[in-house]
VOROMAR-850996 format. One record per residue (C-alpha): residue number from 1; residue in one letter; z negated, x negated, y negated. Coordinates in steps of 0.02 Angstrom, whole numbers, always signed. Layout:
# residues N
n/res/z/x/y
NUM/a/Z/X/Y
...
# end
This chain:
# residues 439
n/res/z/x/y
1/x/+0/+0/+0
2/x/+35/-72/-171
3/x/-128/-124/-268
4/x/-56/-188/-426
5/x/-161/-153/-597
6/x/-98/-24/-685
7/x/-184/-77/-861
8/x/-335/-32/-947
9/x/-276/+140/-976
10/x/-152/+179/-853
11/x/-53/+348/-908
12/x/-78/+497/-801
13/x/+0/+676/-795
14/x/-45/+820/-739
15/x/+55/+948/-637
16/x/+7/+1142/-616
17/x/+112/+1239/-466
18/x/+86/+1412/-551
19/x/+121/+1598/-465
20/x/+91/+1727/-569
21/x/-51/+1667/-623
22/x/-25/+1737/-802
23/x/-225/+1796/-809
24/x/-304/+1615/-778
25/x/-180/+1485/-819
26/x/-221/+1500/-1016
27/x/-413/+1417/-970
28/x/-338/+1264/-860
29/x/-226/+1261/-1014
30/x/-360/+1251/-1135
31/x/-471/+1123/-1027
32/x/-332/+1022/-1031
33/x/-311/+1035/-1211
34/x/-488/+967/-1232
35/x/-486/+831/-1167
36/x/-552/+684/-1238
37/x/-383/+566/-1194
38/x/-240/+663/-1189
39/x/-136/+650/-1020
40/x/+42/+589/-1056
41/x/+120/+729/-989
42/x/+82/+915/-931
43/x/+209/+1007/-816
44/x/+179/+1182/-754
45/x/+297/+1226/-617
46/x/+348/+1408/-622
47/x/+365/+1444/-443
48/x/+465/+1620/-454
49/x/+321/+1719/-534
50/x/+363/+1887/-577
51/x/+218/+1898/-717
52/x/+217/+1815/-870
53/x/+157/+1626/-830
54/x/+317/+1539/-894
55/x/+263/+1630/-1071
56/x/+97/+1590/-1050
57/x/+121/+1417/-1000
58/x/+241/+1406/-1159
59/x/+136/+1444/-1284
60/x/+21/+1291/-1264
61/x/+69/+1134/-1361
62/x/+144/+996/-1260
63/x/+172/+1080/-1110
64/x/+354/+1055/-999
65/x/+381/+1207/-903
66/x/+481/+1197/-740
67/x/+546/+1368/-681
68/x/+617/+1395/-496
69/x/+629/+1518/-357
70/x/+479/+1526/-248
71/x/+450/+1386/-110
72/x/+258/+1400/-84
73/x/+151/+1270/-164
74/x/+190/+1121/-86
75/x/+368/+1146/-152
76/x/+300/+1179/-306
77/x/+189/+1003/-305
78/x/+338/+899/-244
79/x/+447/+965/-380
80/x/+319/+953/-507
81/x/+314/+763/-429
82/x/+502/+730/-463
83/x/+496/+739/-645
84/x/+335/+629/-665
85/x/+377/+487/-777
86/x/+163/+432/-784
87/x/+87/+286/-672
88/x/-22/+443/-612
89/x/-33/+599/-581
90/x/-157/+739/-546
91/x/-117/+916/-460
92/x/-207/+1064/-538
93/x/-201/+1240/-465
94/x/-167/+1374/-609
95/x/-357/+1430/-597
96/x/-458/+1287/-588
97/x/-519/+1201/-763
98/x/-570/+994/-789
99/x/-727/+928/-914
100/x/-659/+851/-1046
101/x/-680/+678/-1011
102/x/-601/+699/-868
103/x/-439/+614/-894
104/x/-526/+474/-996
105/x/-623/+414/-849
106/x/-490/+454/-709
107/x/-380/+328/-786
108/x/-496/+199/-810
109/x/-530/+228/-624
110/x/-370/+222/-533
111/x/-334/+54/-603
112/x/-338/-60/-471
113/x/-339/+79/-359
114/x/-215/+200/-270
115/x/-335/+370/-273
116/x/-448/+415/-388
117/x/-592/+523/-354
118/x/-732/+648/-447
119/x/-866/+740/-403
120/x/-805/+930/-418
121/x/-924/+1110/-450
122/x/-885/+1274/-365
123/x/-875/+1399/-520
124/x/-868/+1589/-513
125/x/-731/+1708/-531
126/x/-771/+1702/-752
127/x/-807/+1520/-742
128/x/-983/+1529/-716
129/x/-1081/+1390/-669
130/x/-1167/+1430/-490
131/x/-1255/+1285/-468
132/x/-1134/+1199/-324
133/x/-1101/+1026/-341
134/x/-977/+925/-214
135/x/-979/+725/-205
136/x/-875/+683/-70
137/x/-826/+481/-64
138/x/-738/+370/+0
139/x/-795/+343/+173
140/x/-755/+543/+179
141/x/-562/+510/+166
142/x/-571/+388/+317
143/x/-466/+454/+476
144/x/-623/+466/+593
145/x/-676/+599/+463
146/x/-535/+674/+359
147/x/-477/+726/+551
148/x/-617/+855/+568
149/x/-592/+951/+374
150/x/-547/+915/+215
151/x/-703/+901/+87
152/x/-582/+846/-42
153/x/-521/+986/-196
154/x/-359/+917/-249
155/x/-377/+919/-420
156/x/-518/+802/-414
157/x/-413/+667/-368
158/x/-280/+557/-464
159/x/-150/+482/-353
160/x/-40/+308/-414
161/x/+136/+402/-410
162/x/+244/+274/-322
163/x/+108/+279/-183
164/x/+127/+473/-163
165/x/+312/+458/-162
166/x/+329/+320/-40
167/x/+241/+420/+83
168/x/+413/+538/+89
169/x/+564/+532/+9
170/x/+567/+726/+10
171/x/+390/+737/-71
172/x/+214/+708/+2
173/x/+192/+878/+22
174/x/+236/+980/+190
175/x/+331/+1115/+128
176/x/+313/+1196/+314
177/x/+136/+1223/+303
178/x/+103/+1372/+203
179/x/-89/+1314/+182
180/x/-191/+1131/+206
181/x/-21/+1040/+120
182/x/-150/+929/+27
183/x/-257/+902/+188
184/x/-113/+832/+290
185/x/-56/+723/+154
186/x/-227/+651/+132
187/x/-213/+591/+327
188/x/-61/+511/+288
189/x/-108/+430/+124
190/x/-266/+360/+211
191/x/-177/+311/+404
192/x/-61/+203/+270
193/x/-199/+97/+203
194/x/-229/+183/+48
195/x/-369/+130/-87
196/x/-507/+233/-143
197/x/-618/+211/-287
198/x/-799/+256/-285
199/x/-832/+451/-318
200/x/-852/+475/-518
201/x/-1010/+588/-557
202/x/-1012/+727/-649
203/x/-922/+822/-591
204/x/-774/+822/-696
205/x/-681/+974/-616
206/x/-694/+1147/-555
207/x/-634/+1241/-445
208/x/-654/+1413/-473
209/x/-681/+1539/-315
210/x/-627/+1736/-316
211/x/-672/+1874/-215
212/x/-567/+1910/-80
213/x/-482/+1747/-83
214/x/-549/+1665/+68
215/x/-531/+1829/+172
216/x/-344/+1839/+161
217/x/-302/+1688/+254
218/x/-432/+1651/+363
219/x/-322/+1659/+538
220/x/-165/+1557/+439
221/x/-298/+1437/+402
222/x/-357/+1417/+554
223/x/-173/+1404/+653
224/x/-115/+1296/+526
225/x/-276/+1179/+530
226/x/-244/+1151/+695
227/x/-72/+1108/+662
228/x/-118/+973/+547
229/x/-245/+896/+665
230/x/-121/+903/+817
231/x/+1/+805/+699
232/x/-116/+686/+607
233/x/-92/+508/+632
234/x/-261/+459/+705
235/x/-315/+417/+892
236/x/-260/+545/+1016
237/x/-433/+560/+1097
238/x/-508/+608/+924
239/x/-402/+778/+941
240/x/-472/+884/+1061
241/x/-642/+881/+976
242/x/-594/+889/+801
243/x/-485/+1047/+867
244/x/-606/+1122/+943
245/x/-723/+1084/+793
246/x/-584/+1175/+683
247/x/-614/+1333/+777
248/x/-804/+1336/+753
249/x/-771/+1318/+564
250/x/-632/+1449/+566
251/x/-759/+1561/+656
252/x/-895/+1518/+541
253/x/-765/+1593/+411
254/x/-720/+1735/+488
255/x/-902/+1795/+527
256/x/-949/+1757/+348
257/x/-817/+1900/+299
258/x/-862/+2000/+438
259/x/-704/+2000/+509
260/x/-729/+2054/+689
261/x/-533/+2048/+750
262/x/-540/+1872/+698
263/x/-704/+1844/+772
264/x/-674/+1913/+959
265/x/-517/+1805/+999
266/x/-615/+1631/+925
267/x/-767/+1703/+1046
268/x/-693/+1690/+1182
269/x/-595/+1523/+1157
270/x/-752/+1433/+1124
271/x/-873/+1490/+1277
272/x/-978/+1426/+1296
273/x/-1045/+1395/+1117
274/x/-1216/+1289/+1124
275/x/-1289/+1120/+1068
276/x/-1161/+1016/+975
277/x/-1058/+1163/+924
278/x/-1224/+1268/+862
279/x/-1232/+1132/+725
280/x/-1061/+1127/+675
281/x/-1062/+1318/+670
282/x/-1232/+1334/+552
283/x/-1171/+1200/+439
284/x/-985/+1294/+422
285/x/-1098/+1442/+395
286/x/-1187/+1395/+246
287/x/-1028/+1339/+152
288/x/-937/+1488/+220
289/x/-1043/+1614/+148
290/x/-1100/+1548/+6
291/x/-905/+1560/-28
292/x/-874/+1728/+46
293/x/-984/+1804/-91
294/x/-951/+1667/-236
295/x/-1104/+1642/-253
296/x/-1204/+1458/-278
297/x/-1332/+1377/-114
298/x/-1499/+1449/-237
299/x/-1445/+1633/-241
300/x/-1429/+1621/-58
301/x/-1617/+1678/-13
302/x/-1608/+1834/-107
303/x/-1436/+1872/+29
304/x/-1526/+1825/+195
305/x/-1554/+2011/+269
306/x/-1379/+2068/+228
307/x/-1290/+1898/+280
308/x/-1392/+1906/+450
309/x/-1332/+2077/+522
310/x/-1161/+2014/+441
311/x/-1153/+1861/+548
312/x/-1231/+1966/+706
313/x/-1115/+2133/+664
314/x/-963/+1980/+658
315/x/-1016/+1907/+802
316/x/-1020/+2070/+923
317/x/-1188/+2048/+953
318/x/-1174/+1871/+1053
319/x/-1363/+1801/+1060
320/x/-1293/+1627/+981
321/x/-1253/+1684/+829
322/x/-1432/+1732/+785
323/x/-1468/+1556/+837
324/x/-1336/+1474/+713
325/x/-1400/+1574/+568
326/x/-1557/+1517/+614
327/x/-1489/+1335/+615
328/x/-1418/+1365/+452
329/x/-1535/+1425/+350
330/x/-1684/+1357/+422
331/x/-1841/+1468/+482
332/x/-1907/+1540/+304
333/x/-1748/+1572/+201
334/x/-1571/+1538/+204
335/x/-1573/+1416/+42
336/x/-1431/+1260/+61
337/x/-1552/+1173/-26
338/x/-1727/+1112/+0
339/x/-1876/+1231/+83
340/x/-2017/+1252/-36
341/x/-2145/+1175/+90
342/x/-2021/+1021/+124
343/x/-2010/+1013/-90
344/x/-2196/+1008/-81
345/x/-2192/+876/+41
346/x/-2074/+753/-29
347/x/-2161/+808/-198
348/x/-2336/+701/-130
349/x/-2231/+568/-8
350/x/-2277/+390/-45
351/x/-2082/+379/-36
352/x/-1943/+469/+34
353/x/-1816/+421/+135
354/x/-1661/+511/+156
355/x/-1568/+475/+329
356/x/-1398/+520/+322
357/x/-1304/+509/+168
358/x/-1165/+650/+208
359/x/-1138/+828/+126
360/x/-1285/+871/+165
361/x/-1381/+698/+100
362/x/-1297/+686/-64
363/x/-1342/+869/-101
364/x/-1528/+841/-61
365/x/-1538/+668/-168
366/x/-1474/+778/-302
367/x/-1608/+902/-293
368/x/-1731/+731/-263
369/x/-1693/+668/-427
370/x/-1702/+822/-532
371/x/-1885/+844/-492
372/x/-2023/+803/-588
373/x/-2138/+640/-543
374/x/-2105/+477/-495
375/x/-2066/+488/-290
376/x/-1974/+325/-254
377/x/-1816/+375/-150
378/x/-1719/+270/-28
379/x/-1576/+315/+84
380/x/-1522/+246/+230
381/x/-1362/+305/+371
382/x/-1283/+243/+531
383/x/-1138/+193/+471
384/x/-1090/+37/+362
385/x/-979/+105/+250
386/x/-1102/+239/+186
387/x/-1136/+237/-5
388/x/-1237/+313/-120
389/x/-1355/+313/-266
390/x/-1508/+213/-238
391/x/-1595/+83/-130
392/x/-1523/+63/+40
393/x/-1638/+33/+179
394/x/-1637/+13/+385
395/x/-1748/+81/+523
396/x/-1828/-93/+527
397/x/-1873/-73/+327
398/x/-1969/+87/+364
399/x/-2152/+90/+298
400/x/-2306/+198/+390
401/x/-2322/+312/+249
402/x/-2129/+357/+205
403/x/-2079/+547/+225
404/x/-1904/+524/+328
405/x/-1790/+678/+284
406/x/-1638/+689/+434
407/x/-1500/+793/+333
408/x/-1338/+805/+482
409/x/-1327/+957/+555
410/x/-1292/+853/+711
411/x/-1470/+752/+726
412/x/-1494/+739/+895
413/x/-1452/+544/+900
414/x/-1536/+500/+742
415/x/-1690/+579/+807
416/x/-1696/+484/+939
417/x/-1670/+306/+866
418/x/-1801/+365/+746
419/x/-1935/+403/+892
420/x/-1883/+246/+969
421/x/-1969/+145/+814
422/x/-2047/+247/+692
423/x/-2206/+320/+692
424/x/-2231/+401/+530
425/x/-2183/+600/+476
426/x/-2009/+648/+499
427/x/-1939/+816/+446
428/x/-1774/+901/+449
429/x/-1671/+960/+307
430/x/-1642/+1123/+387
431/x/-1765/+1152/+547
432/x/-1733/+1223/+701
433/x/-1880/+1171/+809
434/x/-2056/+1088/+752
435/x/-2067/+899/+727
436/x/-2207/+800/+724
437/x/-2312/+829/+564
438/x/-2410/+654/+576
439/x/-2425/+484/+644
# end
């Protein structure tokens, strides 16, 4: 992959695929607008609305509008792509909105680098804030993981241009697959080498959810996932799993809408559904829901009776599925984020240590540092290329009095290496059994 420097402020554009989307693409207008460093170029790509986007579009200063029948949005992308005369470029969808030093810092990112990537919020259908951050890094868009799902939202990333269009002369987007375009071309950017920067805070974008939208496509997601992981260019024997991983997730997504048709078929498929798959069920559940109902991880207590006979009513009644909402959402509530009692806990810890810096790591160091006191915090994770914010530690580092916080849904092995040398209190982000409470 080319690494060259691009400059100290390397000039990006920014391309919106747009179907009639007359209604929101006026505010990802105006956040562009505001930006602190103007992007070199703006291109909205028309892609055979019927309402009035083109006009919409039009009326904003320094916008190129690109009208053409409908091909679906990865046409859209690749055409925007085409006419791109920047050293970058970043996709938009026609609802979604940036901060406005968003394109400031993305340059000064991407320099020496071929992707660029921020830390994005989930916002509600008027914008609103719901309190749902999303950090995923660098060591996400490696194959081993990018094969199971995609964390990333496109337009938190800024791609170097001649890297996207030396992955295909036609475009880097699959114009066959009517959904996960951007997930299959993030396989192939990374199987080719591709370099990441570390994830910018913030977060500098968002991506705005609707009711109804996830609903829709819940089965072509799911066919078409599997698709993309049958195709990807990783090891063969990472397949079946991830597959079969997919299904869980599109299940989780199709119980969080209550969609039993949907439901029955994945059912059966996946018997039997225990252990390993429990965990990768709950976790797809509390994303999955939280989304259904566009609403943020702290409004999901006040939700737990109705999301329960959801999930069960979804589920036909299968005895698992009581046992993954359970897994989800812990024993007391179904918050995302931390229990009261473990708050309480970590609150008085000599130190905590959070093991596992994943999804669900990041979002609990988040919640770590935003309370009051002075807790020292320290992170540690199985894997080498882990990063984060903070002091790294091992298992041999470890003191008697630290408060260890496991945050995978899948914890079975960490629990063990953990019992194997460490003697001191260990809790789980989200319980599903007792642990020991002392030394």
């Amino acid at each position: 992959m080319p690494t060259a420097y691009l400059g100290e402020r390397p000039s990006l554009a920014i391309v919106i695929p747009a179907f009639n989307a007359a209604g929101t693409i006026g505010d990802t207008l105006a956040s562009i607008a505001a930006q602190s460093h103007a992007p070199h170029e703006v291109i909205v790509v028309d892609d055979g609305s019927t309402d009035q986007t083109a006009r919409v579009a039009a009326r904003h200063s320094g916008v190129r509008v690109i009208r053409q029948a409908n091909t679906g949005l990865a046409g859209a992308r690749n055409r925007g792509l085409r006419s791109v005369c920047s050293q970058a470029v970043t996709f938009l969808d026609a609802d979604d909105t940036i901060k406005p030093e968003f394109v400031e810092r993305m340059t000064r990112s991407i320099r020496s680098h071929d992707v660029s990537c921020c830390a994005y919020e989930f916002l509600g259908p008027r914008l609103e804030a719901l309190g749902w951050p999303c950090e995923p890094t660098e060591r996400d868009a490696r194959l081993e993981a990018l094969i199971e799902f995609n964390p990333f939202a496109i337009g938190a990333l800024a791609f170097r241009t001649d890297v996207l269009r030396g992955l295909s002369p036609a475009g880097p987007f699959d114009p066959s697959l009517s959904v996960h375009e951007d997930w299959a071309m993030l396989l192939r950017l990374s199987a080719r080498g591709a370099r990441w920067t570390s994830t910018l805070s913030g977060p500098l974008f968002g991506y705005r959810l609707r009711p109804g939208s996830m609903s829709t496509s819940i089965a072509q997601m799911g066919e078409v996932g599997e698709r993309v992981i049958a195709s990807a260019p990783v090891e063969e024997a990472l397949k079946p799993g991830a597959i079969r991983r997919w299904r869980l997730r599109t299940l989780a997504r199709a119980m969080a809408t209550g969609d039993k048709e949907l439901c029955a078929p994945l059912i059966a498929a996946l018997k039997p559904i225990g252990g390993g798959d429990a965990d990768t069920l709950a976790g797809a559940l509390r994303h999955a829901l939280c989304r259904a109902d566009c609403v943020g991880p702290k409004e999901a207590p006040s939700r737990a009776q109705p999301w329960r006979e959801r999930v069960a009513a979804a589920a036909l009644g299968a005895p698992w599925a009581a046992d993954a909402v359970g897994r989800a959402f812990g024993r007391r509530s179904p918050s995302a984020l931390l229990d009261p009692d473990l708050l309480a806990e970590c609150a008085d810890a000599p130190r905590v240590v959070v093991y596992g810096v994943g999804r669900n790591g990041r979002a609990l160091m988040g919640e770590l540092r935003s309370m009051p006191g002075d807790t020292p915090v320290a992170w540690m994770d199985d894997s080498p290329a882990a990063r984060a914010v903070g002091l790294r530690i091992d298992l041999d580092d470890l003191a008697p009095g630290d408060l260890v916080v496991v945050t995978p849904d899948d914890h079975a092995a960490m629990l063990a290496r953990l019992a194997a040398s460490f003697r001191g209190r260990v809790r789980l982000l989200f319980p599903t059994q007792p642990l020991r409470r002392s030394a």
